[in-house]
Each structure stands twice: as structure tokens, then as C-alpha cells.
MARBA-3410 file (N, C-alpha, C, O; in Angstrom, 1 decimal):
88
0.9,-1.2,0.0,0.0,0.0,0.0,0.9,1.2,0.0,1.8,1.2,0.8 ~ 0.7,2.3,-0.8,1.3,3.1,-1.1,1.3,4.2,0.1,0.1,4.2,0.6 ~ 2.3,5.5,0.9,1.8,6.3,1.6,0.5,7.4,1.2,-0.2,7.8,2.2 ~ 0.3,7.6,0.6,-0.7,8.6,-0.1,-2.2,7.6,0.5,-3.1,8.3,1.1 ~ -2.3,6.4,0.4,-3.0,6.0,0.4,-3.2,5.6,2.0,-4.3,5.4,2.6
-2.5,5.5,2.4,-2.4,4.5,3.9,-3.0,6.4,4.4,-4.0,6.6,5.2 ~ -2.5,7.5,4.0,-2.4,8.4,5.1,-3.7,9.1,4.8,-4.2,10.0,5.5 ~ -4.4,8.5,3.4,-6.2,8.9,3.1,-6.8,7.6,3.8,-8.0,7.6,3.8 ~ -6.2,6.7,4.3,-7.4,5.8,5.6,-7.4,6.3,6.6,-8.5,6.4,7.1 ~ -6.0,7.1,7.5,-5.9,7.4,8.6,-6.6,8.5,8.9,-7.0,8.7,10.0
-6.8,9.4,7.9,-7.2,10.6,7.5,-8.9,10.1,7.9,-9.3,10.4,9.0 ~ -9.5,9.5,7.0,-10.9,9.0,7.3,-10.8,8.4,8.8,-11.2,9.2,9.7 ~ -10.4,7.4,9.2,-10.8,7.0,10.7,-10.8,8.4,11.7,-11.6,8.8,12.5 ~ -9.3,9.1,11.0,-9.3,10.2,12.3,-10.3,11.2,12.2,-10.3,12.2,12.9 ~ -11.6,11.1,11.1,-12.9,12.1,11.0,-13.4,11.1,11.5,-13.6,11.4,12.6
-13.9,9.9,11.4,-14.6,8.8,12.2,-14.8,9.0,13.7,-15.8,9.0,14.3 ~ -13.2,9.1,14.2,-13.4,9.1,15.6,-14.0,10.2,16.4,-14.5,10.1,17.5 ~ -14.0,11.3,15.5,-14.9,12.7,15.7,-16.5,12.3,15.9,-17.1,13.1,16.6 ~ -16.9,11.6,15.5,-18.0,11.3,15.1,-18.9,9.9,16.2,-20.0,9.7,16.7 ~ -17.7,9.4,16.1,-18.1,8.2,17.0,-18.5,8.2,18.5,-17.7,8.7,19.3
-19.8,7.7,18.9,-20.5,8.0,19.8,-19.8,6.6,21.0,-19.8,5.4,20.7 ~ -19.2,7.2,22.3,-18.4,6.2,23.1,-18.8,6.7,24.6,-19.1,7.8,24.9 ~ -18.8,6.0,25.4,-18.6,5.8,26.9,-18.1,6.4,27.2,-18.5,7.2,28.0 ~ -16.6,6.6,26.6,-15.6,7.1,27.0,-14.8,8.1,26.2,-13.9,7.8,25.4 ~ -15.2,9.5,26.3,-14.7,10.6,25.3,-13.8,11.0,25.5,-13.3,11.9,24.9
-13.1,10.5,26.5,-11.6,10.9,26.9,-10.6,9.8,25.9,-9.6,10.0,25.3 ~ -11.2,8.7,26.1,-10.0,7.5,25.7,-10.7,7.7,24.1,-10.3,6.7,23.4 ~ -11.4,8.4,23.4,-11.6,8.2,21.9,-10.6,9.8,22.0,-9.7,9.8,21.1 ~ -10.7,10.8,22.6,-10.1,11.6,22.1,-8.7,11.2,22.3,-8.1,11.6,21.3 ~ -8.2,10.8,22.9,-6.8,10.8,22.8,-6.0,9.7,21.9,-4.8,9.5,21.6
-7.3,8.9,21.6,-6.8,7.8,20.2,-6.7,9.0,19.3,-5.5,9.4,19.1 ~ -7.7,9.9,18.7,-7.6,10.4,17.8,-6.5,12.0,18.0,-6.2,12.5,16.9 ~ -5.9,12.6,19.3,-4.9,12.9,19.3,-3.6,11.9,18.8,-2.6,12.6,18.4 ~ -3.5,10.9,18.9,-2.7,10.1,18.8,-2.1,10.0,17.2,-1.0,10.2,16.7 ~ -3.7,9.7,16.7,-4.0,9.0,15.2,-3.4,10.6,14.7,-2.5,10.4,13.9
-3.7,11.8,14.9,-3.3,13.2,14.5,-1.9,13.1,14.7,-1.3,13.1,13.6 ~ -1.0,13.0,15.8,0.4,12.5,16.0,1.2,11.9,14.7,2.2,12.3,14.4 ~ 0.6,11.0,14.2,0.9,9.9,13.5,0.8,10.5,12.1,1.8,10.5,11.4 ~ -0.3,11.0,11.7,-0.6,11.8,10.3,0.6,12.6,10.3,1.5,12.5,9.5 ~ 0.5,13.4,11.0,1.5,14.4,10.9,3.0,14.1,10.8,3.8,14.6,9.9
3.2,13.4,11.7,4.8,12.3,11.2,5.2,11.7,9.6,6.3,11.7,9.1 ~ 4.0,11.1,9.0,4.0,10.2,8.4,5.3,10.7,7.3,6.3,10.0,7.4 ~ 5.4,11.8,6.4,6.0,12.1,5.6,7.8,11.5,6.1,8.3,10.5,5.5 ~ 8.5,12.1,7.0,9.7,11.6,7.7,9.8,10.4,8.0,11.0,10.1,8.1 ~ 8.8,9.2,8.4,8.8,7.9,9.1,9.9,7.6,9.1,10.4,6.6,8.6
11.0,8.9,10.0,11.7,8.6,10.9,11.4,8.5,12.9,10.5,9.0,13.5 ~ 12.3,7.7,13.2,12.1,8.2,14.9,13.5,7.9,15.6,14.4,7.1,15.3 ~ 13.2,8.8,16.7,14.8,9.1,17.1,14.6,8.0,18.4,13.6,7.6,19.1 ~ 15.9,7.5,18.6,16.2,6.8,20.0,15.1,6.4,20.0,14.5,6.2,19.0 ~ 14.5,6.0,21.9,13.6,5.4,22.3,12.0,5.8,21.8,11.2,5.6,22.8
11.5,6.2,20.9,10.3,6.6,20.6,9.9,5.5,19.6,10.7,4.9,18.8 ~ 8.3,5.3,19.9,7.5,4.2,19.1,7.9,4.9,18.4,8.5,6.0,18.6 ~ 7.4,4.2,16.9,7.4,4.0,15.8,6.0,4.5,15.3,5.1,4.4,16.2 ~ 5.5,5.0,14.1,3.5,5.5,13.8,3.2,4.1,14.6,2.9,4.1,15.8 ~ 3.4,2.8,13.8,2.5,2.4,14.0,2.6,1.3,15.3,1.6,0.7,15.8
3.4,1.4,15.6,3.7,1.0,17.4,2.9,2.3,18.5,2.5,1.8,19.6 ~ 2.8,3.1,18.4,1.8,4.2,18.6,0.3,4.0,18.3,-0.7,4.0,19.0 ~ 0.5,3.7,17.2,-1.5,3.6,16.8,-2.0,1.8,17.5,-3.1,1.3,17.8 ~ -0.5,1.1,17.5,-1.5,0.1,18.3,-1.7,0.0,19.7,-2.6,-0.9,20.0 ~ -1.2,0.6,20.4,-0.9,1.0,21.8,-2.5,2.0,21.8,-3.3,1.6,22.6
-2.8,2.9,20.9,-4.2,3.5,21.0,-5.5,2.9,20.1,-6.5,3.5,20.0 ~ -5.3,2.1,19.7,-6.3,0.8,19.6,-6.9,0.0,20.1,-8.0,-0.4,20.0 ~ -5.9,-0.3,20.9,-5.9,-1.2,21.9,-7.0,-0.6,23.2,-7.8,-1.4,23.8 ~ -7.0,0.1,23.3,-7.5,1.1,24.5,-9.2,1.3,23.6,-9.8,2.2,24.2 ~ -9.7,1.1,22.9,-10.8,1.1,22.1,-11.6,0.1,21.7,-12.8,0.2,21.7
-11.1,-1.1,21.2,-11.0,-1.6,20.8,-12.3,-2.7,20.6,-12.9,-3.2,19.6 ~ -12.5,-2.9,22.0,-13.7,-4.0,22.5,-15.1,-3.0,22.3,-16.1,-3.5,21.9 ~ -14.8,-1.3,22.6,-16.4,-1.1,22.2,-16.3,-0.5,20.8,-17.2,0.3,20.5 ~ -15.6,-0.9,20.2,-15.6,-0.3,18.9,-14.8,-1.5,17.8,-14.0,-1.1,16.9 ~ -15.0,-2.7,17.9,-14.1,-4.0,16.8,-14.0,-3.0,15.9,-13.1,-2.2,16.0
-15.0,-3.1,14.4,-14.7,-2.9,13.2,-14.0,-1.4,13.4,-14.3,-0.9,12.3 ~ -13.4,-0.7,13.8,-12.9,0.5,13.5,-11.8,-0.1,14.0,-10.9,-0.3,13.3 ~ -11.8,-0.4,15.3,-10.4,-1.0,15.4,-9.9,-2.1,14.5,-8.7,-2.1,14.2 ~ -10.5,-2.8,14.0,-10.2,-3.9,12.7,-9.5,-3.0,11.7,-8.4,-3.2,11.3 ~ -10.4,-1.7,11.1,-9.3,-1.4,10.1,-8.2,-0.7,10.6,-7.1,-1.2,10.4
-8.3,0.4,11.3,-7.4,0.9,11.8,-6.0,-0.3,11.9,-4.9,0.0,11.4 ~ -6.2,-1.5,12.7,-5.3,-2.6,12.3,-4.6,-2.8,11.0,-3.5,-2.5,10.8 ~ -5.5,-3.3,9.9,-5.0,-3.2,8.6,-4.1,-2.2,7.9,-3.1,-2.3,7.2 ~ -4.9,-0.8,8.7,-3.9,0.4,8.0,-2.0,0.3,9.1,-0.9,0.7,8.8 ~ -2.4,-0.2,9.7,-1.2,-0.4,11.0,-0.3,-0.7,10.0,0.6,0.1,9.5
-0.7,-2.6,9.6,0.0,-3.2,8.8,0.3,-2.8,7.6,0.8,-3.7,6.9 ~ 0.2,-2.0,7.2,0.4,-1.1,6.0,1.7,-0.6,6.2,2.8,-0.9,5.6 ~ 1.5,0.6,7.4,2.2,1.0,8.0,3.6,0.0,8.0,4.5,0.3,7.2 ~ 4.0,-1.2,8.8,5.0,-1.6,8.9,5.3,-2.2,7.7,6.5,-2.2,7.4 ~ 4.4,-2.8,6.7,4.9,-3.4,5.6,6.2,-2.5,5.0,7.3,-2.8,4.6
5.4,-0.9,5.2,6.3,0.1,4.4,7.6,0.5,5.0,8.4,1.3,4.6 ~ 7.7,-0.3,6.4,9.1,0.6,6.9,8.4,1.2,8.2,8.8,0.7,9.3 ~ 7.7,2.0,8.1,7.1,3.0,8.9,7.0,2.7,10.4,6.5,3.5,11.2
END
């Protein structure tokens, strides 16, 4: 999967999570701070010393979602793997 493309899924989830109605609006906002973290990196997918990696990041905030929200966490997964296939 190409970047342009991985960072128009991340782009959609991260308007998703805007939208998505949760229990918990603290732990959806800070995935989608996170998932914003991550967009914004993407171009460099570099990282210095001890810092995750995008997508060691987005699964650490998936994780935290996950059970009341599967299918968004399902893709969001997919795009992960994208993510490392490329390096990222």
C-alpha cells in the first residue's frame, strides 16, 4: 500500500473518531490525538532513540478502544500493517 494512500485511511478514521459515539470521550479523544500524532509524522517515518514508531503508537491506541468499537479497530489494524509493511 502506497503512503498517499495509507495516510487517506488514517485521515478517514481520524474524521470517524470525531464522530463516533463512546462511553468514553476521553479515551476516543486521545486515540484520535494520537492517530493526528501519526498523520502528521508520516512524511519523515523517521524516529529518534527510544520513541515508538507510527505504528507502534496507533497500536498502543487501539488497543484502549477496541472491545467497544471492533470494526474500526479492525481497520485501523489493517492500516497499522500497512504502516509496517512500508518501513514506517
Amino acid at each position: 500500500m502506497e503512503l498517499a494512500k495509507v495516510r487517506a485511511e488514517l485521515e478517514v478514521i481520524y474524521l470517524e473518531l470525531e464522530h463516533l459515539e463512546s462511553s468514553d470521550v476521553h479515551r476516543i479523544a486521545a486515540v484520535r490525538d494520537q492517530l493526528g500524532q501519526v498523520i502528521a509524522n508520516l512524511p519523515s517515518g523517521e524516529t529518534e532513540g527510544d520513541e515508538l514508531s507510527p505504528s507502534e503508537q496507533l497500536r498502543a491506541a487501539v488497543t484502549r478502544f477496541e472491545s467497544e468499537h471492533p470494526t474500526l479497530a479492525r481497520t485501523t489494524e489493517e492500516v497499522i500493517n500497512a504502516l509496517s509493511r512500508m518501513g514506517i
